[in-house]
PDB file as gemmi writes it, atoms N, CA and C in Angstrom:
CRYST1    1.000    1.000    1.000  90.00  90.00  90.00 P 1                      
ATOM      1  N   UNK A   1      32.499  -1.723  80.751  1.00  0.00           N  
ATOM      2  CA  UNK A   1      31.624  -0.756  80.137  1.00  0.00           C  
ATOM      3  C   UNK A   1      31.873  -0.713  78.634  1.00  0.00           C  
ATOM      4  N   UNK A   2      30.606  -0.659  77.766  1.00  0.00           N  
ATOM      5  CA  UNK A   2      30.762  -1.016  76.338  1.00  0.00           C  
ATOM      6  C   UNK A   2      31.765   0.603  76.043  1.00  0.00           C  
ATOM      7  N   UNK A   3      32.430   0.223  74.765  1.00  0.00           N  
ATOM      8  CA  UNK A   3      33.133   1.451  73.855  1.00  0.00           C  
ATOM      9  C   UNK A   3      32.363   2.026  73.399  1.00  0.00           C  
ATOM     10  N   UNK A   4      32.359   3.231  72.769  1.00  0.00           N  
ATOM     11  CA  UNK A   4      31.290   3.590  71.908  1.00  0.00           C  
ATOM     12  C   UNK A   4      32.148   4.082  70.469  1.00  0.00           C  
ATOM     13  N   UNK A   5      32.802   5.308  71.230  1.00  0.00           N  
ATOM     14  CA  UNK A   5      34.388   5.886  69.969  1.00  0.00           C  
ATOM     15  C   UNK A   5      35.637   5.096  70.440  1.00  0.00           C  
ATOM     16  N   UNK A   6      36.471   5.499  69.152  1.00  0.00           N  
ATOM     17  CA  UNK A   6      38.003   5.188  69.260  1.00  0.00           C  
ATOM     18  C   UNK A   6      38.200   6.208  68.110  1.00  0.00           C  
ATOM     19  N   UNK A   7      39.193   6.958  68.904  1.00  0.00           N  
ATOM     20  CA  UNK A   7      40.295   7.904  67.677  1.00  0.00           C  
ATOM     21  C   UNK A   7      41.652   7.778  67.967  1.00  0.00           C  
ATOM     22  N   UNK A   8      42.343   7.437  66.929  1.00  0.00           N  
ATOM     23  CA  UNK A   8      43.759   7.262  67.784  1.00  0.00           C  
ATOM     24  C   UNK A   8      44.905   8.087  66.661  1.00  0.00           C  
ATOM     25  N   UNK A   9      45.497   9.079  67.074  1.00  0.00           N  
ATOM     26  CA  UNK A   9      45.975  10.145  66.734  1.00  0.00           C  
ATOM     27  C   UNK A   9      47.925  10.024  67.273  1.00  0.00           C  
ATOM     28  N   UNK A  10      48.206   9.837  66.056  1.00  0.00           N  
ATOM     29  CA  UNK A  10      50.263  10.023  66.516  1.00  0.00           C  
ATOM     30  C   UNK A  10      50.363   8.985  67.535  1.00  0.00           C  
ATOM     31  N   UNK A  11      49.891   7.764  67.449  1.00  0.00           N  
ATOM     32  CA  UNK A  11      50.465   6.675  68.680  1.00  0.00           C  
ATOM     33  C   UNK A  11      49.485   6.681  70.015  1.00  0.00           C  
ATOM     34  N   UNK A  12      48.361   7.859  70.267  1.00  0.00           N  
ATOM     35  CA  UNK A  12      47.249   8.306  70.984  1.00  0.00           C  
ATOM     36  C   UNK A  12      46.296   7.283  71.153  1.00  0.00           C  
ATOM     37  N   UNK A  13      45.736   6.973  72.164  1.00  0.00           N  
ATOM     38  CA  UNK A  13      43.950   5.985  71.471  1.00  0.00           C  
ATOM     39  C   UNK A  13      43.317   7.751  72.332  1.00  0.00           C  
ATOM     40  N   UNK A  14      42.160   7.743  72.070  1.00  0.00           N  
ATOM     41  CA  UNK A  14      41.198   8.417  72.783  1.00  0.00           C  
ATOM     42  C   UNK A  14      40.151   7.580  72.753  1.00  0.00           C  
ATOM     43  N   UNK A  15      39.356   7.388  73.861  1.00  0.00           N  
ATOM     44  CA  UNK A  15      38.494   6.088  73.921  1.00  0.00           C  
ATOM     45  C   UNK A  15      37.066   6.968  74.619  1.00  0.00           C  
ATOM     46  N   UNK A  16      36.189   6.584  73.957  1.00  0.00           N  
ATOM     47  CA  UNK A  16      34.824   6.887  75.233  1.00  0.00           C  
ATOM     48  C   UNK A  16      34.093   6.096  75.350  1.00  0.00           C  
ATOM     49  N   UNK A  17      33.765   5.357  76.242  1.00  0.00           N  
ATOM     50  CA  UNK A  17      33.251   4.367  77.321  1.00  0.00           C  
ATOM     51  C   UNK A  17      31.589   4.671  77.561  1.00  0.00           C  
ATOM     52  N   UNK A  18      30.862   4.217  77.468  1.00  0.00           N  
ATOM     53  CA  UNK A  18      29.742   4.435  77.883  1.00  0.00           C  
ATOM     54  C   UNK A  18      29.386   5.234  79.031  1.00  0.00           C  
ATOM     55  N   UNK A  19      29.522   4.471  80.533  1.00  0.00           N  
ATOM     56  CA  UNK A  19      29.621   5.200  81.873  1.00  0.00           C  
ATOM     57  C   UNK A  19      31.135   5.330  82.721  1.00  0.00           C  
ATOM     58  N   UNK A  20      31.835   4.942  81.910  1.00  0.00           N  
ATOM     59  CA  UNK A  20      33.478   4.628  82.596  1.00  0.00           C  
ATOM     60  C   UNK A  20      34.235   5.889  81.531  1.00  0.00           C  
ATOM     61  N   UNK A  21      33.746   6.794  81.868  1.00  0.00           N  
ATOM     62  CA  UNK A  21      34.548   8.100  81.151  1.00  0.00           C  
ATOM     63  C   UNK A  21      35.557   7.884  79.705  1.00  0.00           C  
ATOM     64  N   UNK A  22      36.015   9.281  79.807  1.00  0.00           N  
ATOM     65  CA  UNK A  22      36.791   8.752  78.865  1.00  0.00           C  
ATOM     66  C   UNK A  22      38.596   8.698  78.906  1.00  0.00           C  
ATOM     67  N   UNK A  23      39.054   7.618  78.328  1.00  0.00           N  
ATOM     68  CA  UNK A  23      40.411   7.625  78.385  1.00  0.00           C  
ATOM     69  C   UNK A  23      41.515   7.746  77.304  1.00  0.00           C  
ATOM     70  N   UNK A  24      42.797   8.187  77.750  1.00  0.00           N  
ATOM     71  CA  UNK A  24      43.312   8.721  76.930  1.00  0.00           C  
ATOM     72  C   UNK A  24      44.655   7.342  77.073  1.00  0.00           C  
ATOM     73  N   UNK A  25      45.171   6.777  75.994  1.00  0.00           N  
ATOM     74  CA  UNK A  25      45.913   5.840  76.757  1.00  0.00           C  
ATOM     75  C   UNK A  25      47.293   5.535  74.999  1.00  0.00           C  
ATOM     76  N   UNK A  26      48.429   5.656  75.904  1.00  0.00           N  
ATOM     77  CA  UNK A  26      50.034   5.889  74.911  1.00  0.00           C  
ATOM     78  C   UNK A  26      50.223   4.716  74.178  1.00  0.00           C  
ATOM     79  N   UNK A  27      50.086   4.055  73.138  1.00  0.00           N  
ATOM     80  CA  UNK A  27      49.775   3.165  71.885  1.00  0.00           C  
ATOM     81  C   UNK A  27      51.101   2.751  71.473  1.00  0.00           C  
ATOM     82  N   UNK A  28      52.245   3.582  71.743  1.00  0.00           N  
ATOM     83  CA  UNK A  28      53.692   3.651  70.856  1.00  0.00           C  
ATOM     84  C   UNK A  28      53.950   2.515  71.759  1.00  0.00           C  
ATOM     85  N   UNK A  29      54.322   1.448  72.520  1.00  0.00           N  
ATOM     86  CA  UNK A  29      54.659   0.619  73.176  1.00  0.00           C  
ATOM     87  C   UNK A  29      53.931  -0.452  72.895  1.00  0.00           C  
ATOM     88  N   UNK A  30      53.452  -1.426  71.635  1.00  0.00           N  
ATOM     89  CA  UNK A  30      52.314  -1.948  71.731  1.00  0.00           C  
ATOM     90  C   UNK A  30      51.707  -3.006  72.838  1.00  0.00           C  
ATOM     91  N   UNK A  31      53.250  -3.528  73.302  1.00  0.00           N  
ATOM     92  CA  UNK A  31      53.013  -4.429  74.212  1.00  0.00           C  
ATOM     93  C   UNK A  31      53.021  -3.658  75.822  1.00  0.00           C  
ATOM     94  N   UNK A  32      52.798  -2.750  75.781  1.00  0.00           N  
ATOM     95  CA  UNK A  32      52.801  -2.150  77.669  1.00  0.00           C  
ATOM     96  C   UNK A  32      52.375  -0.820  76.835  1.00  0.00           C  
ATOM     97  N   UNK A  33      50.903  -0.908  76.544  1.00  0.00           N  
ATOM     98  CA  UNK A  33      50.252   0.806  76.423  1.00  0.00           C  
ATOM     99  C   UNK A  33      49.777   0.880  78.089  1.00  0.00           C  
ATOM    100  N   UNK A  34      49.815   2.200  77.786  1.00  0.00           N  
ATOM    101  CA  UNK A  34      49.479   3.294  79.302  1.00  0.00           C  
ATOM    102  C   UNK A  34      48.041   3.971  79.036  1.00  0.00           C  
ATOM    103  N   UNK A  35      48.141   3.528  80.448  1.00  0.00           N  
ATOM    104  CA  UNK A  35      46.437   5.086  79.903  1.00  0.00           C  
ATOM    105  C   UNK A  35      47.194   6.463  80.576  1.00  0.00           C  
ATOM    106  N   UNK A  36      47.256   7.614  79.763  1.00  0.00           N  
ATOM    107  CA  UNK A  36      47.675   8.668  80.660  1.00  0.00           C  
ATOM    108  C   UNK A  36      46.995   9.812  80.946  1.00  0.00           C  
ATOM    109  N   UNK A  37      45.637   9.576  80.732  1.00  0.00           N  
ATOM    110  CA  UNK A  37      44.413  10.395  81.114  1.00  0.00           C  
ATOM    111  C   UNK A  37      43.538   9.601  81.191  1.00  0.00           C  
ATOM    112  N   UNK A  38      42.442  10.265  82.132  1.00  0.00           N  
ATOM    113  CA  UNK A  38      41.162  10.058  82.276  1.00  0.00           C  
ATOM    114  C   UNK A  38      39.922  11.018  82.459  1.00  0.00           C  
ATOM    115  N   UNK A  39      38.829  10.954  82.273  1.00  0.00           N  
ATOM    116  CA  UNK A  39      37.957  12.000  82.260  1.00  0.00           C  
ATOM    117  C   UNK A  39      36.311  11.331  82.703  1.00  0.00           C  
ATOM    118  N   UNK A  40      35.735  11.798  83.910  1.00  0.00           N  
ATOM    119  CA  UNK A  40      34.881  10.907  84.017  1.00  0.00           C  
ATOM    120  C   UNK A  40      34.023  12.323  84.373  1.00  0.00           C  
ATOM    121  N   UNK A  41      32.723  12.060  83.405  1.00  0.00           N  
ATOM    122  CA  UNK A  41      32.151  13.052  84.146  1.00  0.00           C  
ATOM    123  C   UNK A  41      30.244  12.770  84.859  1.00  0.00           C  
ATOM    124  N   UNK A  42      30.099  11.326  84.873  1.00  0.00           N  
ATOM    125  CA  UNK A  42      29.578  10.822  85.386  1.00  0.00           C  
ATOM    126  C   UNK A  42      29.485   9.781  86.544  1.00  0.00           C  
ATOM    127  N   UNK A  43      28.947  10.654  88.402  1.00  0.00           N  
ATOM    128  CA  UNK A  43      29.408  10.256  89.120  1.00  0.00           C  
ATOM    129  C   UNK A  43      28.903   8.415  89.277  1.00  0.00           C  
ATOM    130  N   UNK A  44      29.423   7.868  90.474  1.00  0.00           N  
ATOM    131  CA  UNK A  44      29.163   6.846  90.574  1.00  0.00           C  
ATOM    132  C   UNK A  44      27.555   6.747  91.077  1.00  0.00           C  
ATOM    133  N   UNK A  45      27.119   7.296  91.781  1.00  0.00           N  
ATOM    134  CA  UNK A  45      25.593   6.852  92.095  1.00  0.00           C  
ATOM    135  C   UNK A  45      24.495   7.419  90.742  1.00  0.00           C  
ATOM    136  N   UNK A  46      25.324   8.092  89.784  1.00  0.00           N  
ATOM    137  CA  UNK A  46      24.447   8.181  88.406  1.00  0.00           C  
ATOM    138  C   UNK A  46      24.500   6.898  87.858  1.00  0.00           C  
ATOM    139  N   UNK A  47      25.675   6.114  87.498  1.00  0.00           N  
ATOM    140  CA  UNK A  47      25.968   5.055  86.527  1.00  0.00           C  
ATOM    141  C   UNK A  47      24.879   4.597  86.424  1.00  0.00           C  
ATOM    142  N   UNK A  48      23.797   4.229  87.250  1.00  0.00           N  
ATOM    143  CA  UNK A  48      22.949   3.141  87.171  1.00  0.00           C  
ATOM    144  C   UNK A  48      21.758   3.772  85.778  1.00  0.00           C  
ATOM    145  N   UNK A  49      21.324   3.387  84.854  1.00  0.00           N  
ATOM    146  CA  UNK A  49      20.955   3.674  83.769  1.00  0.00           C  
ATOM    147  C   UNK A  49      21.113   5.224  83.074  1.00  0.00           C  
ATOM    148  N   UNK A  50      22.827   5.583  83.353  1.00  0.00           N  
ATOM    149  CA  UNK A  50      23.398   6.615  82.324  1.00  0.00           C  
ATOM    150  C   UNK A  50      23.265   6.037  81.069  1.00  0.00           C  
ATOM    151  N   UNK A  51      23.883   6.769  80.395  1.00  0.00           N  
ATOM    152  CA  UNK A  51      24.218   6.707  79.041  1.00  0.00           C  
ATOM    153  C   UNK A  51      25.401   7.212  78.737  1.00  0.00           C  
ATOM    154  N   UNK A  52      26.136   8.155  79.034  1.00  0.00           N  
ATOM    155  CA  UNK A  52      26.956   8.631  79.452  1.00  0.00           C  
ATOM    156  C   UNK A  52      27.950   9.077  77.931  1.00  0.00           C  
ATOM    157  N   UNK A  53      29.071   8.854  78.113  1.00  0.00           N  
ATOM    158  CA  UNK A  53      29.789   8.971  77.341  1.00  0.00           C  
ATOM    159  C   UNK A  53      29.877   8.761  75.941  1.00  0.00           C  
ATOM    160  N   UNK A  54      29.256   9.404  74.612  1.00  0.00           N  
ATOM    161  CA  UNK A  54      29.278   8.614  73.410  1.00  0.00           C  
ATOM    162  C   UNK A  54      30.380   9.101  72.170  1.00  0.00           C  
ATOM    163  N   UNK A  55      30.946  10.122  72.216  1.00  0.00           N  
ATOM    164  CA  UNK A  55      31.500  10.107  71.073  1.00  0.00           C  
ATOM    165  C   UNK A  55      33.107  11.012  71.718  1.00  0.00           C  
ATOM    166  N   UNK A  56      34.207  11.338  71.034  1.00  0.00           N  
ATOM    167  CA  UNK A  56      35.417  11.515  71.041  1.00  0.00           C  
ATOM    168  C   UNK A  56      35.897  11.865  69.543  1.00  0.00           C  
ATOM    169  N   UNK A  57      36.521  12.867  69.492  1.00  0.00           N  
ATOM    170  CA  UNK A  57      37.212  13.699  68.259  1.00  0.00           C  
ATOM    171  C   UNK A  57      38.253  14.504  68.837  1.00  0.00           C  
ATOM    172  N   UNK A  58      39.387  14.484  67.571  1.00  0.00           N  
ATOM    173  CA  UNK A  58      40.275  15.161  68.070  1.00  0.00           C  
ATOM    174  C   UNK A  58      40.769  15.934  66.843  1.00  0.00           C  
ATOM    175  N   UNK A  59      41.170  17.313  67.049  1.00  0.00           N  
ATOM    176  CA  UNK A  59      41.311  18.304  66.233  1.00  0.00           C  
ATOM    177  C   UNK A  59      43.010  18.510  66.631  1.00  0.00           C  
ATOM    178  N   UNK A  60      43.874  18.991  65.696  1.00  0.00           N  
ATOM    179  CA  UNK A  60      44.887  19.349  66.143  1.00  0.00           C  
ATOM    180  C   UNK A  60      45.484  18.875  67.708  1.00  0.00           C  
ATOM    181  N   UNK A  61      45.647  19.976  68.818  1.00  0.00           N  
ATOM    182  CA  UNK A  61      45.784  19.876  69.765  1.00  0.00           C  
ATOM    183  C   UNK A  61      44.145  19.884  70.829  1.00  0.00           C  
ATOM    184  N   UNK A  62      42.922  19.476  70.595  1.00  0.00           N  
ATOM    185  CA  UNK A  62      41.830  20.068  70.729  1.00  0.00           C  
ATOM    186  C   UNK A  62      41.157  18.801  71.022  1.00  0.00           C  
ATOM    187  N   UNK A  63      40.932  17.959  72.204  1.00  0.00           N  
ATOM    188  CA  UNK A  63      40.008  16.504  72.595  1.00  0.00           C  
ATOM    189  C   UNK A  63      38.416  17.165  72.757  1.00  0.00           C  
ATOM    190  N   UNK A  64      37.268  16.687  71.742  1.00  0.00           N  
ATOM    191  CA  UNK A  64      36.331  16.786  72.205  1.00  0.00           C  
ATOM    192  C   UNK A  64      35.329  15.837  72.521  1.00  0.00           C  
ATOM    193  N   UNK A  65      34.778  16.302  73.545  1.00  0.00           N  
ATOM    194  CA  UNK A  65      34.290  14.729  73.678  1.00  0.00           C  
ATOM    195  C   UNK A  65      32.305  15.304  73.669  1.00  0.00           C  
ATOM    196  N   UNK A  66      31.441  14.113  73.599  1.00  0.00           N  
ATOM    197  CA  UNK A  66      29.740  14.372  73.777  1.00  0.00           C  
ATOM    198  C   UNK A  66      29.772  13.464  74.879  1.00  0.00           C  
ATOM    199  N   UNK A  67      28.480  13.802  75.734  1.00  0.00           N  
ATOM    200  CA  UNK A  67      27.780  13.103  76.802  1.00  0.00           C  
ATOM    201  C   UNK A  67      26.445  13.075  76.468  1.00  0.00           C  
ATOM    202  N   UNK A  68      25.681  11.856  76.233  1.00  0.00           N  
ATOM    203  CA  UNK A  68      24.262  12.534  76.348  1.00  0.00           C  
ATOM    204  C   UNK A  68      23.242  12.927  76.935  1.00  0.00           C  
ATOM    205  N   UNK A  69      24.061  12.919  78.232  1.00  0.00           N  
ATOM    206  CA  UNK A  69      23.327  13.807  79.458  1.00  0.00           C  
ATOM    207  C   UNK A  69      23.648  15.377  79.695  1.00  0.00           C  
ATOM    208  N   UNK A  70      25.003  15.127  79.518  1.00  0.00           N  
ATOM    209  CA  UNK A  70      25.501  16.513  80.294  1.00  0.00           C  
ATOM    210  C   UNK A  70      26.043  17.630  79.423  1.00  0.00           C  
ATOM    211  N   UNK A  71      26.435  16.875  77.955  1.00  0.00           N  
ATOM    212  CA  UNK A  71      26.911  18.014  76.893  1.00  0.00           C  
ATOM    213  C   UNK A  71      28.055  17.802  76.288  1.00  0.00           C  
ATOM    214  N   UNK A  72      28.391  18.817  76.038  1.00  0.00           N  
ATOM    215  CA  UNK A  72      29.735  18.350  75.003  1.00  0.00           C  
ATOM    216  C   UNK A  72      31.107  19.720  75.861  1.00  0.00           C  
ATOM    217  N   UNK A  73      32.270  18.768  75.728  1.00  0.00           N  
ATOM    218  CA  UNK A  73      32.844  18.944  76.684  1.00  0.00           C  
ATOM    219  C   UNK A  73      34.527  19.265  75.816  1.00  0.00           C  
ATOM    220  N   UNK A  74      35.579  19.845  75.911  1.00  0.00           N  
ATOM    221  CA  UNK A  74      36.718  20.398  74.623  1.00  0.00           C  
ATOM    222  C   UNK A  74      37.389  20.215  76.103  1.00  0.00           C  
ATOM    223  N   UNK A  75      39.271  19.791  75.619  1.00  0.00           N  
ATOM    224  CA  UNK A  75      39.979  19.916  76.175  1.00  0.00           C  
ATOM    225  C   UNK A  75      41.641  20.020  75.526  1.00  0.00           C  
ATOM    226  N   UNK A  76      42.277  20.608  75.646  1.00  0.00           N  
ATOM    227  CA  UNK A  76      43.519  20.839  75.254  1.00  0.00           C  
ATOM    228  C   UNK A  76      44.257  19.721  75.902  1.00  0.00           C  
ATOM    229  N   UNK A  77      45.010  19.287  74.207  1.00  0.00           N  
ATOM    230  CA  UNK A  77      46.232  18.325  74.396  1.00  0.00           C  
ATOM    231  C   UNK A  77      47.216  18.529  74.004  1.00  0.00           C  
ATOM    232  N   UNK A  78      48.625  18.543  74.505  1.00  0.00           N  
ATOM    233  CA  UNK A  78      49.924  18.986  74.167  1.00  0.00           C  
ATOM    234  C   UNK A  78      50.951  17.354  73.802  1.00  0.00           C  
TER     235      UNK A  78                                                      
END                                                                             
């Protein structure tokens, strides 16, 4: 699934994916990064001409992400 954002914050990526949600994945290891979140908020029998996932920002402790179906969506990161 194409990328659309990348923000990558203190060793962080935050990634949003077109229809493959979005992921959060640990950078400080360059050779063995982790994904250690995920966020999908488009089910599987939607995928078929979503749009889904387009943008990712991150504020302080504060992940926000857009959909352009479903809205815009904030989540707390520690």
């Amino acid at each position: 699934m194409p990328v659309h954002n990348v923000e990558v914050v203190d060793g962080i990526a935050y990634v949003s994916y077109n229809i493959d949600g979005r992921r959060v994945v640990h950078l400080r290891d360059s050779e063995n990064p982790k994904q250690i979140a995920h966020f999908d908020n488009v089910s599987a029998e939607d995928e078929r001409g979503s749009w889904g996932g387009r943008g990712v920002h991150v504020v302080k402790y504060t992940v926000y992400l857009s959909d352009m179906q479903s809205g815009r969506y904030a989540f707390r990161s520690t």
